[in-house]
C-alpha positions in Angstrom: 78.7 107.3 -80.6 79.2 103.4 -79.7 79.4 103.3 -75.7 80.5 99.5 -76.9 83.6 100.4 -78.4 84.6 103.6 -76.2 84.6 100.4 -73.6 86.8 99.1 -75.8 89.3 101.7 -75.8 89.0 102.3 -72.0 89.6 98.5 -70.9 91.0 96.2 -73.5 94.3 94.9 -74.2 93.2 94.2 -77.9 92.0 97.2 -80.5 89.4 95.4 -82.3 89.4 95.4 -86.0 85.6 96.6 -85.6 87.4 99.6 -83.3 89.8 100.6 -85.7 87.6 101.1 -89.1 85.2 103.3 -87.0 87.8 105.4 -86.2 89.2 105.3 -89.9 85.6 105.5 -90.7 85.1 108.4 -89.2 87.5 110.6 -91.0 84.9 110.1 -93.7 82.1 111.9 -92.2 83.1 115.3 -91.7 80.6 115.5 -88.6 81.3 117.2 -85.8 80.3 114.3 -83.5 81.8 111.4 -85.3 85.3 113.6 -85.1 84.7 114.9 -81.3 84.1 110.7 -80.8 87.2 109.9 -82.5 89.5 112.6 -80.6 88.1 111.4 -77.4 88.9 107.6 -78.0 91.8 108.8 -79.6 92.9 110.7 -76.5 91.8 107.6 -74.1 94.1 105.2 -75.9 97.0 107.2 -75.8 96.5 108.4 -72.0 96.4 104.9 -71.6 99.7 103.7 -73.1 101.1 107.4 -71.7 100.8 105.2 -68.0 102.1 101.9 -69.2 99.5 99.9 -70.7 100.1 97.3 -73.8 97.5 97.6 -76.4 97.8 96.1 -79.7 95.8 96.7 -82.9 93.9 93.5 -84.0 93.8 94.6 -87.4 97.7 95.4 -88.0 98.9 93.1 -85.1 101.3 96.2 -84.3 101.6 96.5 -80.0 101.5 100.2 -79.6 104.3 102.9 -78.0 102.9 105.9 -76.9 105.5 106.9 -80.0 104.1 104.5 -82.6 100.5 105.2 -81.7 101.8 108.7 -82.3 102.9 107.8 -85.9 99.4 106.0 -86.3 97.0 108.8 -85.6 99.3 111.4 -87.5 99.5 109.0 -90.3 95.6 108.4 -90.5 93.9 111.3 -89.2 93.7 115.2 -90.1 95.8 117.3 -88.8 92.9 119.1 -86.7 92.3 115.8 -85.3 95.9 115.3 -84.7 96.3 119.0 -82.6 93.5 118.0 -80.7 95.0 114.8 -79.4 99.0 115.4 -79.3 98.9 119.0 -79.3 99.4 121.6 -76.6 96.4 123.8 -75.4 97.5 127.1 -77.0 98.7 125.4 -79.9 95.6 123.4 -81.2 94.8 123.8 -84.3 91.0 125.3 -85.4 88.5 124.0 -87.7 85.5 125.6 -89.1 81.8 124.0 -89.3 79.1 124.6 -91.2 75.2 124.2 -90.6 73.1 121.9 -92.8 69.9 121.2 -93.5 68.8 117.4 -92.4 65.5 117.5 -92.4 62.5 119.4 -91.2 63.8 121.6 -88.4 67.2 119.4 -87.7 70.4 120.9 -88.6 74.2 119.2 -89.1 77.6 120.9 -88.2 80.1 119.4 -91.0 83.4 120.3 -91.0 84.1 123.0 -93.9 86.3 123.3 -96.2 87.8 126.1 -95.4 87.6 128.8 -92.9 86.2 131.3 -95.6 82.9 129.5 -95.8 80.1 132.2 -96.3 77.7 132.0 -93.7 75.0 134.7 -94.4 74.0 136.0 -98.0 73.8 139.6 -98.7 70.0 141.1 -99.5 69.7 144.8 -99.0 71.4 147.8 -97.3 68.6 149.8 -95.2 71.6 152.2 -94.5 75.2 152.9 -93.7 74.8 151.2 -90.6 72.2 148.5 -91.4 71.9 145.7 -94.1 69.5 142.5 -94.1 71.2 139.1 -94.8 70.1 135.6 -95.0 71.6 132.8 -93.2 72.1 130.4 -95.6 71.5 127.3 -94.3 68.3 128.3 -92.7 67.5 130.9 -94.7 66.1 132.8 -91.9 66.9 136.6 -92.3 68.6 138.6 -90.1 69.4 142.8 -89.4 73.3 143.4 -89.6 74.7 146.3 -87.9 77.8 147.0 -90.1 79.4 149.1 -87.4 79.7 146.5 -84.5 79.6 143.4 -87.1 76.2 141.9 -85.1 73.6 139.9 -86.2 70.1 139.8 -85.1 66.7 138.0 -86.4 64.6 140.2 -88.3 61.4 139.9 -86.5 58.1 140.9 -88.5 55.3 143.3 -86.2 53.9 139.8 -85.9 56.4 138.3 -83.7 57.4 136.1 -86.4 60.5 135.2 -87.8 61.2 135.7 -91.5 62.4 134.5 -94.6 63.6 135.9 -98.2 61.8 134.7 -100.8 64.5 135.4 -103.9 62.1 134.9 -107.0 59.6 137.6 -105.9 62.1 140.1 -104.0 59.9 139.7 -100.8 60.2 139.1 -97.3 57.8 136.5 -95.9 57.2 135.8 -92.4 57.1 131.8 -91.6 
């Protein structure tokens, strides 16, 4: 994210206020960059007053313990973010992402709402075994093979990849 204010965390005595509403900031976003940035400044600052160093927050004027930075992160983070810092290995909590669209060709992980966000969108059973779906985001369709739960791209005699086009019921290559 900000290589500035990673340096920040790493070396100063003093948590800028600048340092501080990123981090808040960041909550906000739901991105899976912006909260991997967070854990990892997150987890720097509290290494660092794990071995002894004094830091103190600029904008609260608090000098952190390893215990009250504790209290700060659990306080103004979610929980996933929380596990991820405090927590044991086999104890961290999982999140769910979702893909969306950005743009032309440039896709997003956000963090979902909940872990039963629908990824693909039912079209057709070809058979017991075998359905087409769509992936939502991409809209992309793709051969399910109900028995071993996989997913693979429906690709047309052409090569081509393919997408459902829902108002005429058709399948078009792109």
């Amino acid at each position: 994210m900000n290589q500035q204010l990673y340096d920040e965390a790493v070396r100063s005595e003093l948590l800028s206020k600048q340092l501080i509403s990123t981090l808040l900031e960041s909550m906000d976003y739901n991105s899976i960059s912006f909260i991997n940035w967070s854990i990892e400044v997150l987890s720097v600052i509290k290494t660092r007053l794990e071995r002894g160093d004094k830091i103190i927050d600029e904008v609260s004027k608090e000098k952190y313990t390893a215990a009250s930075f504790k209290k700060f992160v659990k306080k103004n983070f979610s929980s996933y973010v929380f596990s991820q810092v405090y927590d044991e290995g086999n104890k961290k909590e999982k999140i769910y992402f979702s893909l969306e669209r950005h743009g032309s060709g440039e896709y997003g992980l956000l963090m979902a709402e909940s872990s039963h966000n629908k990824t693909y969108r039912w079209i057709s059973s070809l058979s017991e075994r075998f359905s087409l779906v769509e992936m939502i985001a991409t809209s992309i369709v793709y051969l399910k093979d109900n028995k071993t739960d996989t997913y693979s791209p429906f690709i047309s005699e052409n090569g081509k990849y393919c997408r459902y086009d829902k108002t005429n019921g058709v399948i078009k290559e792109i």
